[in-house]
N, CA, C and O atoms as a MOPAC input file, in Angstrom:
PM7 MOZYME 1SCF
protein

 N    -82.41100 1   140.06600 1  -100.64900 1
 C    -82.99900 1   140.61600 1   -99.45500 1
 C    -83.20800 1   142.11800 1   -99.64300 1
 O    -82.49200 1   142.91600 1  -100.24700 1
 N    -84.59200 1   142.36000 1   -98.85000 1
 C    -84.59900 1   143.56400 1   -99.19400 1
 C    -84.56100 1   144.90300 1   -98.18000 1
 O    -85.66800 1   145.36000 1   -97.89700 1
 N    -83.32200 1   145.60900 1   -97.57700 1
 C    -84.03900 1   146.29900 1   -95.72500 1
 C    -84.87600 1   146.57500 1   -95.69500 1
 O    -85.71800 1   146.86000 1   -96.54500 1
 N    -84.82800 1   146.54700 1   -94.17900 1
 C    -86.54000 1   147.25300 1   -93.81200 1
 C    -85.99100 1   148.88900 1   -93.68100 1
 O    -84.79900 1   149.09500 1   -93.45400 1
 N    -86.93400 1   149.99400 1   -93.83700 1
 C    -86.84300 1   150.92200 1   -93.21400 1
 C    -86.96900 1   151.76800 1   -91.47000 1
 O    -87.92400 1   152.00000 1   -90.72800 1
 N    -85.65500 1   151.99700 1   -91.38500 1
 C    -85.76600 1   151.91800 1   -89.91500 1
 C    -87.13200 1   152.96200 1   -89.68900 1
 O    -87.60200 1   153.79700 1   -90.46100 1
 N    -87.54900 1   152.56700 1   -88.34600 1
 C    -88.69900 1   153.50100 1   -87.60600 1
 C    -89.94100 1   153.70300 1   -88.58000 1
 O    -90.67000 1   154.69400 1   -88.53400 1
 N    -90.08900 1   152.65900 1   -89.45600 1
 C    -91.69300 1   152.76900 1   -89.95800 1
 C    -92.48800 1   152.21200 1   -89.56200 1
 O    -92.94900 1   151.18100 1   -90.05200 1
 N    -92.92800 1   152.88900 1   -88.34500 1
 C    -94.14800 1   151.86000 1   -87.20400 1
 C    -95.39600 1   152.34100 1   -87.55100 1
 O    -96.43200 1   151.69400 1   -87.39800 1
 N    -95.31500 1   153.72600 1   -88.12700 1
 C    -97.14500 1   154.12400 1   -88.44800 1
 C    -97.21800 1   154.49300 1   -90.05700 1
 O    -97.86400 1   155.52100 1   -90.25500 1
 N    -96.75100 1   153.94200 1   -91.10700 1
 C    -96.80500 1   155.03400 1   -92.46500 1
 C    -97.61800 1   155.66200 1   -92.80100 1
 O    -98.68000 1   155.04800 1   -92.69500 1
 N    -97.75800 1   156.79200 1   -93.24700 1
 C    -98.52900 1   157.71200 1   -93.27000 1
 C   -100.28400 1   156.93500 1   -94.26100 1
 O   -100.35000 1   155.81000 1   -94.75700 1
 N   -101.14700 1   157.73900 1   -94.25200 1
 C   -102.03600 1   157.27900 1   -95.02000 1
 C   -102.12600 1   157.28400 1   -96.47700 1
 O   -102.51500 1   156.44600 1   -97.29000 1
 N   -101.56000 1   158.71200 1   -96.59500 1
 C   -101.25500 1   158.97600 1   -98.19900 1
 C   -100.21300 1   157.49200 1   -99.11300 1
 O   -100.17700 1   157.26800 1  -100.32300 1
 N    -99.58400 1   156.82300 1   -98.12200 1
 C    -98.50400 1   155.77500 1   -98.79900 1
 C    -99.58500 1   154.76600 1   -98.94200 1
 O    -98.91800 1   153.77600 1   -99.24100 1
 N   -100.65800 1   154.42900 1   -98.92500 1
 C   -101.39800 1   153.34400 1   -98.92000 1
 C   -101.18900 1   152.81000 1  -100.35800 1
 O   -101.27200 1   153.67900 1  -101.22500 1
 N   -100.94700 1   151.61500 1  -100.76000 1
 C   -100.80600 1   151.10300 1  -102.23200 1
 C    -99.13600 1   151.46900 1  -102.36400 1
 O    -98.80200 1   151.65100 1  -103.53500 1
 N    -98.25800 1   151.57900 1  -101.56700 1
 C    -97.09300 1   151.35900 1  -101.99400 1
 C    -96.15700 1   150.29000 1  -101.48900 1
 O    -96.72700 1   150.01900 1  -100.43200 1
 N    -94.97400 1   149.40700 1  -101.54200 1
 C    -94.86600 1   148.56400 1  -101.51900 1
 C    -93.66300 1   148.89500 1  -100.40900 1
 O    -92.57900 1   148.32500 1  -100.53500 1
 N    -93.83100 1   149.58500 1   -99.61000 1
 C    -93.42500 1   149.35300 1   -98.05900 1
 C    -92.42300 1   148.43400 1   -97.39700 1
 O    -93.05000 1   147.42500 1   -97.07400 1
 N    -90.92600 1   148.29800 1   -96.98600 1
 C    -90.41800 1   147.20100 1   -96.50000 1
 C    -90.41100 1   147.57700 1   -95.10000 1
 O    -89.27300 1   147.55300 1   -94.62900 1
 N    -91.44700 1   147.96400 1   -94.17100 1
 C    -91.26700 1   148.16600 1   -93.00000 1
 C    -91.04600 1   146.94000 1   -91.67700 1
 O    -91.67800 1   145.91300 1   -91.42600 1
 N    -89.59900 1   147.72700 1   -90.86100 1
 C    -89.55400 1   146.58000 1   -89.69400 1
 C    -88.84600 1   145.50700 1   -89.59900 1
 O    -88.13200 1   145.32300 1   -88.61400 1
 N    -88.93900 1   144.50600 1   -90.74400 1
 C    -88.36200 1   143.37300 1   -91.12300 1
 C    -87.89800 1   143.21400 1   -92.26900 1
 O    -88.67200 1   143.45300 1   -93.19500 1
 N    -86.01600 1   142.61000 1   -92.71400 1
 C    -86.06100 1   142.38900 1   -93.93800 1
 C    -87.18000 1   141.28900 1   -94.71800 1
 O    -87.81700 1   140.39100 1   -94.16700 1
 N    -87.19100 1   141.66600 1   -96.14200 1
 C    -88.41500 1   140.63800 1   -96.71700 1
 C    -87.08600 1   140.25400 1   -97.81500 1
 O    -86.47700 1   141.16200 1   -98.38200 1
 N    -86.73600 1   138.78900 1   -98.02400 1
 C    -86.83300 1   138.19500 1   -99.04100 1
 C    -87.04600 1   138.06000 1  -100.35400 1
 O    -88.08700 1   137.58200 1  -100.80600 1
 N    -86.04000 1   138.48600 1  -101.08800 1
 C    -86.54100 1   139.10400 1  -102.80000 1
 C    -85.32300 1   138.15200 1  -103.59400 1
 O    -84.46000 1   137.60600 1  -102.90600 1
 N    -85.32800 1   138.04600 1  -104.67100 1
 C    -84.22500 1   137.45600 1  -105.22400 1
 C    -84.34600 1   139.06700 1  -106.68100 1
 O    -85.26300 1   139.40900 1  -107.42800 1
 N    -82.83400 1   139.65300 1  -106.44500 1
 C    -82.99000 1   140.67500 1  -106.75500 1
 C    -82.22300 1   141.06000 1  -108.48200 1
 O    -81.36900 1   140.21000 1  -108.73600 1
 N    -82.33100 1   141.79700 1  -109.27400 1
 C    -81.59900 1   142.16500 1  -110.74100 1
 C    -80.64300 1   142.88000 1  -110.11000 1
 O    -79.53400 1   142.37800 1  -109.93100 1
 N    -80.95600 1   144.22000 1  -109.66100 1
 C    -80.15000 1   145.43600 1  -109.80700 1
 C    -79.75300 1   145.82400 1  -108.26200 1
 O    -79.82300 1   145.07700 1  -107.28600 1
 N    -79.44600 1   146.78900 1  -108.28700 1
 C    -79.57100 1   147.29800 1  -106.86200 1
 C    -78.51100 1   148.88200 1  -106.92200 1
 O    -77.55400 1   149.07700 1  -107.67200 1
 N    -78.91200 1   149.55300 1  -106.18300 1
 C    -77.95800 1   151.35100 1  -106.67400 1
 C    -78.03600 1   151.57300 1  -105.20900 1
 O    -78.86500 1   151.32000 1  -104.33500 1
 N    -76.78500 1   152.18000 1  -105.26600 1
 C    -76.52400 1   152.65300 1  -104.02800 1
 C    -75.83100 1   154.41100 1  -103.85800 1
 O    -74.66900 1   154.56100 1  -104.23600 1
 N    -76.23600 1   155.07300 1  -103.55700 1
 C    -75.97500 1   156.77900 1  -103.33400 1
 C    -75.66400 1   157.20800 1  -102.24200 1
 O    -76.21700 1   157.17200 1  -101.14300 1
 N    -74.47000 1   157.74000 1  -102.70800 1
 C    -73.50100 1   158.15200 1  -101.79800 1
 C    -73.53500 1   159.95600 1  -102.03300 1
 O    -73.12200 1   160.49000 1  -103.06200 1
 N    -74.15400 1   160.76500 1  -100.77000 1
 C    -74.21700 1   162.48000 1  -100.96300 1
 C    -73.27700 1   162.75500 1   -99.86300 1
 O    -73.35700 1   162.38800 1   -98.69000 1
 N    -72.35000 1   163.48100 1  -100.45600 1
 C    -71.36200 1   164.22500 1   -99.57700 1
 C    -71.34100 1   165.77100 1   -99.74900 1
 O    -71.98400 1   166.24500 1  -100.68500 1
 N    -70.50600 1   166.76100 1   -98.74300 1
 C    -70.65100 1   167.86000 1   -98.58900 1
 C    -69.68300 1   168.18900 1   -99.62900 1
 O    -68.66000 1   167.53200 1   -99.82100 1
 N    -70.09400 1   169.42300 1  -100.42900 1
 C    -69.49200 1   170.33900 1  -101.69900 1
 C    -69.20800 1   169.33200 1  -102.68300 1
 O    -68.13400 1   168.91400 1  -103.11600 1
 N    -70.40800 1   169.03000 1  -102.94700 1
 C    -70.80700 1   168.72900 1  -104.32000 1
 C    -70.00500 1   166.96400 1  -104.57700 1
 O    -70.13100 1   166.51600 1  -105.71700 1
 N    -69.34000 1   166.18600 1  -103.67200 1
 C    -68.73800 1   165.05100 1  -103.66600 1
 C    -69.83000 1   163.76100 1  -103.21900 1
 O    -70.09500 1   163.27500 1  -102.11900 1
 N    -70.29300 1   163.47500 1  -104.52600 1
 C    -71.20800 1   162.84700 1  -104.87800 1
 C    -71.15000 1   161.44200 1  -105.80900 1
 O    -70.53100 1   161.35600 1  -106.87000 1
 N    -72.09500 1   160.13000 1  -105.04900 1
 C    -71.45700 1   159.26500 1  -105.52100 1
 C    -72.38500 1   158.49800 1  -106.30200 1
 O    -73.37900 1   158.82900 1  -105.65500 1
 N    -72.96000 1   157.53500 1  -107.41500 1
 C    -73.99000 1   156.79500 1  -107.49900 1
 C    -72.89600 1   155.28500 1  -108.11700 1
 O    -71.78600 1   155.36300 1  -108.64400 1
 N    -73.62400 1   154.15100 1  -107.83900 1
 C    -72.85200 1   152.51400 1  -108.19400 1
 C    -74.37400 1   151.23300 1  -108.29900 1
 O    -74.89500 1   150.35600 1  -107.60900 1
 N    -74.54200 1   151.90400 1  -109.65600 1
 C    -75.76300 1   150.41900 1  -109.78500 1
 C    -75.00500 1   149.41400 1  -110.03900 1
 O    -73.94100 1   149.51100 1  -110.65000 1
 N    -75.52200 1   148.27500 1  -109.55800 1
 C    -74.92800 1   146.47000 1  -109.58800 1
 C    -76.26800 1   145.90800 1  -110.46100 1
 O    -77.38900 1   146.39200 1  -110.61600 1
 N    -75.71000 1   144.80600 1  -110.90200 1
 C    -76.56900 1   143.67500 1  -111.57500 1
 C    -75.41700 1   142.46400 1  -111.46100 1
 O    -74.21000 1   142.23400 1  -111.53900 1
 N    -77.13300 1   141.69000 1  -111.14000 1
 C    -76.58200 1   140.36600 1  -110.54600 1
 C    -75.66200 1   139.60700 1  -111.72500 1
 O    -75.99900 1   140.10500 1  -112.80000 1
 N    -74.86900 1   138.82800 1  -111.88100 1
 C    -73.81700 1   137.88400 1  -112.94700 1
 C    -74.93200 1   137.01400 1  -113.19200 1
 O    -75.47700 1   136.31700 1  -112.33600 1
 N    -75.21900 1   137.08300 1  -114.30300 1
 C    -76.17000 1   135.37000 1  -114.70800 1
 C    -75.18600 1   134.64700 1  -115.66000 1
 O    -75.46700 1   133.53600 1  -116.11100 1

């Protein structure tokens, strides 16, 4: 699954041709996935996953 981005009711014009998850999750069967974590003075986090095959 993939989120939607909250509050993307108008995307701009310049985003045209990009692959957008606005509104609703969409359905993906996924590899990877990273998640970033920014905290104050420099306490900073990154954790890519991949799926177990």
């Amino acid at each position: 699954m993939v989120p939607p981005t909250l509050n993307l009711h108008h995307p701009d014009e310049d985003a045209e041709g990009l692959n957008l998850v606005a509104l609703a999750a969409r359905p993906q069967k996924m590899r990877y996935a990273l998640s970033n974590g920014f905290g104050f003075g420099g306490v900073n986090a990154s954790l890519l996953l991949k799926r177990w095959e």
